[in-house]
MMTF fields as JSON, N, C-alpha, C and O atoms, coordinates in Angstrom:
{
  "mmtfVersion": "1.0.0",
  "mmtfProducer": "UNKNOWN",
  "numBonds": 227,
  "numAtoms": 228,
  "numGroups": 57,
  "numChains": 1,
  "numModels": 1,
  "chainsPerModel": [1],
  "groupsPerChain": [57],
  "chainIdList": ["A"],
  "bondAtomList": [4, 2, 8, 6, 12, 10, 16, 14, 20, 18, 24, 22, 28, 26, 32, 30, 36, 34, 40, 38, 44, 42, 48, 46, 52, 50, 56, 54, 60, 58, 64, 62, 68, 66, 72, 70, 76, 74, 80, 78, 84, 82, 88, 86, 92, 90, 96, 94, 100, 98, 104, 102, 108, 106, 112, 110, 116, 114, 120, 118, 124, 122, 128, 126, 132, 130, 136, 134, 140, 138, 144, 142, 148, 146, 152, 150, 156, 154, 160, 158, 164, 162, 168, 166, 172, 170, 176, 174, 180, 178, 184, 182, 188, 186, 192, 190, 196, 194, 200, 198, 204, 202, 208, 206, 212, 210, 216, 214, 220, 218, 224, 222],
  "bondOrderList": [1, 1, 1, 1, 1, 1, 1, 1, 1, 1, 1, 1, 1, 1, 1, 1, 1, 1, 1, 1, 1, 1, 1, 1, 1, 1, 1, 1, 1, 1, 1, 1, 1, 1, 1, 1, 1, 1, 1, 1, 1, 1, 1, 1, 1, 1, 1, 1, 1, 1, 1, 1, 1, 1, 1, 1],
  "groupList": [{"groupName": "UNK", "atomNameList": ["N", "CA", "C", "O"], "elementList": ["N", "C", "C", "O"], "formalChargeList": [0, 0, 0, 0], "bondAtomList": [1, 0, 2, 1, 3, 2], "bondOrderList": [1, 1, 2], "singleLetterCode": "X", "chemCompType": "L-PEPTIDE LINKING"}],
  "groupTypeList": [0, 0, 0, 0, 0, 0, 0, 0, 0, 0, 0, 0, 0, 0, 0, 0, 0, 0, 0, 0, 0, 0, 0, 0, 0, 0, 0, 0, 0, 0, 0, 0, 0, 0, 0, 0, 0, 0, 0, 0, 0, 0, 0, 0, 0, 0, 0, 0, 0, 0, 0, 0, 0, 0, 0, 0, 0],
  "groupIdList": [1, 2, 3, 4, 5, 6, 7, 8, 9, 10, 11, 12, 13, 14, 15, 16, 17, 18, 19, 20, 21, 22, 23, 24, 25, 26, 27, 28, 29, 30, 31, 32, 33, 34, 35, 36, 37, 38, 39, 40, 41, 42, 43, 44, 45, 46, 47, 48, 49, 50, 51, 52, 53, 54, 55, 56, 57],
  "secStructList": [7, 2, 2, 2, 2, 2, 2, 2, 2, 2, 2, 2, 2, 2, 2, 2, 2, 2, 2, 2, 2, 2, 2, 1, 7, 7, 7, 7, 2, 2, 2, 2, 2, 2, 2, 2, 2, 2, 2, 2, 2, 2, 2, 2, 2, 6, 6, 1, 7, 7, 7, 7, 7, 4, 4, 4, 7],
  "xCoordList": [0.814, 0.0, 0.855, 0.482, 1.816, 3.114, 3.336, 3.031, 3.981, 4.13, 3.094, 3.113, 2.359, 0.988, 0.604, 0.139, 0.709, 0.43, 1.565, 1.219, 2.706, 4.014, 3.913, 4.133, 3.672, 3.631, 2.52, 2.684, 1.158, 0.7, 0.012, -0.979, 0.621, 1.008, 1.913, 1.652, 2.647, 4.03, 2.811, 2.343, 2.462, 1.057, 0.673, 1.036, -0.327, -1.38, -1.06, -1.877, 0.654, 1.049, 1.194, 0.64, 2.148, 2.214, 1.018, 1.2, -0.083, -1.269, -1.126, -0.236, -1.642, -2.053, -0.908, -1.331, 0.172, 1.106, 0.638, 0.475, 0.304, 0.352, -1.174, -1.349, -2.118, -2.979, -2.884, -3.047, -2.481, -2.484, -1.429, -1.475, -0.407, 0.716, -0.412, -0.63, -0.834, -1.439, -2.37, -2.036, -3.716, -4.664, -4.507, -5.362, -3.504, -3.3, -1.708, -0.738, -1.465, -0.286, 1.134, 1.666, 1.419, 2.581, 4.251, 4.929, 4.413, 5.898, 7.138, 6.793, 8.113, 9.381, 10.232, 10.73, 10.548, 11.043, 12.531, 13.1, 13.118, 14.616, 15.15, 16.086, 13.567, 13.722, 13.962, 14.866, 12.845, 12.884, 14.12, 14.169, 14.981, 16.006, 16.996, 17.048, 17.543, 18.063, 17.875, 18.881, 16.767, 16.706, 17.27, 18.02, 16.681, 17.142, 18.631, 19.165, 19.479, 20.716, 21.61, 22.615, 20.524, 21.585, 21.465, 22.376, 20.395, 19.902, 21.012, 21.559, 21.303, 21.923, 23.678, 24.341, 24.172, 25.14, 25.221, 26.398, 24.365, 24.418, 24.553, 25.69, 23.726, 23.671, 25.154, 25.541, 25.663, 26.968, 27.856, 28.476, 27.872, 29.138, 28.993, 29.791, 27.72, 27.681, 27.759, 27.71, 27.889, 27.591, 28.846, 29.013, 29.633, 31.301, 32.103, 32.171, 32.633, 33.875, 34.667, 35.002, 35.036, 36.432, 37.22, 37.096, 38.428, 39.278, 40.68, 40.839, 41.461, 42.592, 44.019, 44.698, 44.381, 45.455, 46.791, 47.115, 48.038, 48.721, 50.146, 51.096, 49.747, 50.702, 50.483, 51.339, 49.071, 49.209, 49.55, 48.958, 50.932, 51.62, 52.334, 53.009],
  "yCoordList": [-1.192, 0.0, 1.253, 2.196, 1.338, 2.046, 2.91, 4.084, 2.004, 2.142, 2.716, 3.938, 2.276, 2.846, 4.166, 4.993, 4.652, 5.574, 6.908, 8.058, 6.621, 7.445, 7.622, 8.795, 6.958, 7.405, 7.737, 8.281, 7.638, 8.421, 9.757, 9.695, 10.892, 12.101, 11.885, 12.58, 11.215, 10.906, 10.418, 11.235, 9.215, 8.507, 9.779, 10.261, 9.986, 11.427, 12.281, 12.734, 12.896, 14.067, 13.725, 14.35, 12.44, 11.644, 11.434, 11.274, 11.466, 11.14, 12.045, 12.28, 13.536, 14.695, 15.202, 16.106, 15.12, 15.579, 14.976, 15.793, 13.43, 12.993, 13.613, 13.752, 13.904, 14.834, 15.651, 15.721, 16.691, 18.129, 18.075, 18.942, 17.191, 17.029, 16.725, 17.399, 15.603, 15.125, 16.298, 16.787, 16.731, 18.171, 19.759, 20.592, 19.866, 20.987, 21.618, 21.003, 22.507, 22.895, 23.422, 24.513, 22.135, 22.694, 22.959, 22.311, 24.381, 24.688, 23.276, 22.259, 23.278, 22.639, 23.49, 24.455, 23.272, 23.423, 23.122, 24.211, 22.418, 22.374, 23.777, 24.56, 23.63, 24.555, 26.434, 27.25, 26.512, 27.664, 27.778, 28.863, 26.849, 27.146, 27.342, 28.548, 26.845, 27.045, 28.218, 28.597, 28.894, 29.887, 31.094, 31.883, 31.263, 32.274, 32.032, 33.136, 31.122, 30.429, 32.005, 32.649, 31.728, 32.104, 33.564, 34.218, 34.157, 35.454, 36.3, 37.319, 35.66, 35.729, 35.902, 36.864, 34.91, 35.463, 35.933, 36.028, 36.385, 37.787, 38.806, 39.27, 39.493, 40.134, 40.585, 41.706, 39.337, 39.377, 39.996, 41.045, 39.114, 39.673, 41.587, 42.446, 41.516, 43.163, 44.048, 45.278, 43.286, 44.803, 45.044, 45.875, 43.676, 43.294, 44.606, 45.194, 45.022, 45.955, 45.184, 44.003, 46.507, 45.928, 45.509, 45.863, 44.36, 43.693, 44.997, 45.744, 44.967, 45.783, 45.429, 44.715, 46.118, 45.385, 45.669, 46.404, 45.457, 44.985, 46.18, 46.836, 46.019, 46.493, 48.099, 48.872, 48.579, 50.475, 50.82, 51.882, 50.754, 51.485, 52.502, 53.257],
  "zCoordList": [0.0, 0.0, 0.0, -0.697, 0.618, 0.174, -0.857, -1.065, -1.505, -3.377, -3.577, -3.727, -3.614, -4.497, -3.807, -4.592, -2.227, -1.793, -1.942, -1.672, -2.326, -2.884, -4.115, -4.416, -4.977, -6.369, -6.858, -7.95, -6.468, -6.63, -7.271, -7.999, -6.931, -7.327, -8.696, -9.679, -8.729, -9.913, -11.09, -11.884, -11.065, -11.65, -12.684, -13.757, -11.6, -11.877, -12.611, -13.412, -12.522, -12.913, -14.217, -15.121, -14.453, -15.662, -16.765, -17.972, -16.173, -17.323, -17.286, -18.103, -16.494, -17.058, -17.705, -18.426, -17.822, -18.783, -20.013, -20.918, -20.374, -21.419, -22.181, -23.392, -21.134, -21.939, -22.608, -23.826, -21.552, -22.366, -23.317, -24.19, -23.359, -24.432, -25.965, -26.972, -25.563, -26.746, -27.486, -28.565, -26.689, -26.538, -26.744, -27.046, -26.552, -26.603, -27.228, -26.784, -27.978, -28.087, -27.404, -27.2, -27.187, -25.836, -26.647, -27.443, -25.865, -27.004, -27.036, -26.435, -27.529, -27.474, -26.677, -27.256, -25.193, -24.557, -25.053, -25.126, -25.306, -25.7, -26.763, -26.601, -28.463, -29.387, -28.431, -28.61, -27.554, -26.954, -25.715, -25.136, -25.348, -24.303, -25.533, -25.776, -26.123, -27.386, -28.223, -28.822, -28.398, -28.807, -28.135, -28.709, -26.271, -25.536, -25.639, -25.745, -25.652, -25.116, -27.309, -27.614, -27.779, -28.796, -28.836, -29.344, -28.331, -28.285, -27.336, -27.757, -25.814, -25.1, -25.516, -25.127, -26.266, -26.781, -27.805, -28.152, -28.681, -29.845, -28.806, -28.889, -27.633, -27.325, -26.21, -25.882, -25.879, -25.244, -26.289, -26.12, -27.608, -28.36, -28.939, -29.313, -28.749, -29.653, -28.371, -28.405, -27.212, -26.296, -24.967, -24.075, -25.495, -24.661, -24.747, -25.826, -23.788, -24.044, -24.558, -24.46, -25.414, -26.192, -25.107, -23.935, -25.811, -25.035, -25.157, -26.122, -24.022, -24.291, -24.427, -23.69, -25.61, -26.466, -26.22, -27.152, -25.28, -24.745, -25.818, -25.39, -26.914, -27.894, -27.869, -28.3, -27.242, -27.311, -26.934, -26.745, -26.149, -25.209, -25.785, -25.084]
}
């Protein structure tokens, strides 16, 4: 009775994921971390201070 009283919640959460997965339009989480992940460094490289160059002395 255990088992069955611990998982449970896990069970449950599991179908209703596989619902609304199936039902409804749920984004691609990997496509959209991937996306911020590239946005993030465009915006690093265009807005970096210049590096300082050793030779302007």
């Amino acid at each position: 009775m255990g088992f069955i009283r611990s998982s449970f919640s896990f069970i449950v959460g599991t179908v209703f994921g596989i619902y609304v997965a199936q039902n409804y339009s749920v984004p691609n989480i990997r496509k959209l971390a991937n996306t911020g992940i590239l946005m993030a460094k465009h915006i690093e490289e265009n807005y970096r201070k210049p590096k300082k160059r050793e030779d302007d002395d």
